[in-house]
GUDREN-319271 format. One record per residue (C-alpha): z, y, x; residue in three letters. Coordinates in steps of 0.2 Angstrom, whole numbers. Layout:
// GUDREN-319271
+-------+-------+-------+------+
!    pz !    py !    px ! code !
+-------+-------+-------+------+
!     Z !     Y !     X !  ALA !
...
+-------+-------+-------+------+
END
This chain:
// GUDREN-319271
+-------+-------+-------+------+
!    pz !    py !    px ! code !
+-------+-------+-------+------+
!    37 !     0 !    -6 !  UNK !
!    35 !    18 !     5 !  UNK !
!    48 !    11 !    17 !  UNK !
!    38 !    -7 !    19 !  UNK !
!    22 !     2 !    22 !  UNK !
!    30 !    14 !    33 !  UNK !
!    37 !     1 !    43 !  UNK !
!    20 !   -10 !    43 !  UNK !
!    10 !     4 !    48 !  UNK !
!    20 !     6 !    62 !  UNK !
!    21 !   -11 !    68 !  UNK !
!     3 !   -12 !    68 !  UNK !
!     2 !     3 !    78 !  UNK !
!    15 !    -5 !    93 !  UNK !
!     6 !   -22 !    91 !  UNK !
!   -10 !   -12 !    96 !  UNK !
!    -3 !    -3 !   108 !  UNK !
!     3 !   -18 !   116 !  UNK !
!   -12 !   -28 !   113 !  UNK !
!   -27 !   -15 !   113 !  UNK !
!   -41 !   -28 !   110 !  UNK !
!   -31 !   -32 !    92 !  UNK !
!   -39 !   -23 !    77 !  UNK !
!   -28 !    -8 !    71 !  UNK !
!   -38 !    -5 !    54 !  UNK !
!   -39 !   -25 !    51 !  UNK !
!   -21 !   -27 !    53 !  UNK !
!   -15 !   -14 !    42 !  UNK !
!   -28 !   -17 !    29 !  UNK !
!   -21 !   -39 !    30 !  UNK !
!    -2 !   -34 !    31 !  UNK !
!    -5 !   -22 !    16 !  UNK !
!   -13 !   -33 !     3 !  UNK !
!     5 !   -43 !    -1 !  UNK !
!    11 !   -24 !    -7 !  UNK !
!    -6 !   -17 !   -20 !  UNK !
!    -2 !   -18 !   -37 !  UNK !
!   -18 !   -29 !   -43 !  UNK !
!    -9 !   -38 !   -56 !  UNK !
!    -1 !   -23 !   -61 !  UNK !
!   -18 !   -13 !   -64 !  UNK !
!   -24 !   -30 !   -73 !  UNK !
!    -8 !   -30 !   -85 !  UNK !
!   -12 !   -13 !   -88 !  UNK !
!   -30 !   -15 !   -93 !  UNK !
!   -23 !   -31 !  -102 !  UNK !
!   -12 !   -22 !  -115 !  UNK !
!   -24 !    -9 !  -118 !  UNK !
!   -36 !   -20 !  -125 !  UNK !
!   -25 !   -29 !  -138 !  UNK !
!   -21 !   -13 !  -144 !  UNK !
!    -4 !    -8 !  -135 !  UNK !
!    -7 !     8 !  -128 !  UNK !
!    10 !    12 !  -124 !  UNK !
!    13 !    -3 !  -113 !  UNK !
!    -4 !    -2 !  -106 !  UNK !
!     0 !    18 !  -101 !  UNK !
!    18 !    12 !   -93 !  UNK !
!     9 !    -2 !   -83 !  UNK !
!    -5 !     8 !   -77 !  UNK !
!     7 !    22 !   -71 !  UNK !
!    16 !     9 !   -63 !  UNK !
!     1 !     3 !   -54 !  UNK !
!    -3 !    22 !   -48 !  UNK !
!    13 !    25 !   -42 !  UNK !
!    15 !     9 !   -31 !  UNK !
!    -3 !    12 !   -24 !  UNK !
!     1 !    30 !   -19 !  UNK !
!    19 !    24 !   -12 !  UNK !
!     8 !    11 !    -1 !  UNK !
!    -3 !    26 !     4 !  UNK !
!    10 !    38 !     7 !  UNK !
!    19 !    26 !    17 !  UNK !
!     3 !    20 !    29 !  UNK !
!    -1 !    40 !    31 !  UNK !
!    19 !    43 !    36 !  UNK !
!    17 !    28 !    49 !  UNK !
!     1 !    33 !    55 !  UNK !
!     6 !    52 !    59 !  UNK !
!    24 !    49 !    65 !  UNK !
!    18 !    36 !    78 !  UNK !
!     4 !    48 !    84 !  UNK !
!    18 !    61 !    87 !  UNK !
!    27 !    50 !    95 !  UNK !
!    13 !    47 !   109 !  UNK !
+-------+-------+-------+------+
END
């Protein structure tokens, strides 16, 4: 998931540089929605309220740690390409 986002993030940023009309934040934000953990966070929330609490703590652990692999790899994309410019 940090290597997709990585690799997304940087696209985005060579596709604007090539077209600089394009929207950079809209095409990170669209190519990133596929990789948030939505229905991990709802499984989550899901087995807390029936009651399993262990199963409810793995999943939204889960969830956390994709969502910050996603972040991580945007940031990591976003700072290498300005370096590289």
């Amino acid at each position: 998931t940090l290597v997709l986002a990585f690799q997304i993030s940087f696209g985005a940023n060579l596709i604007h540089q090539f077209f600089p009309l394009s929207n950079l934040d809209a095409l990170i934000v669209a190519s990133m929605m596929p990789l948030v953990p939505g229905t991990a966070f709802t499984n989550a929330i899901r087995d807390t309220l029936y009651g399993d609490y262990m199963s409810g703590a793995a999943r939204a652990l889960e969830a956390l740690v994709i969502a910050s692999a996603v972040a991580v790899g945007v940031g990591l994309g976003l700072a290498l390409f300005g370096v590289l410019l």
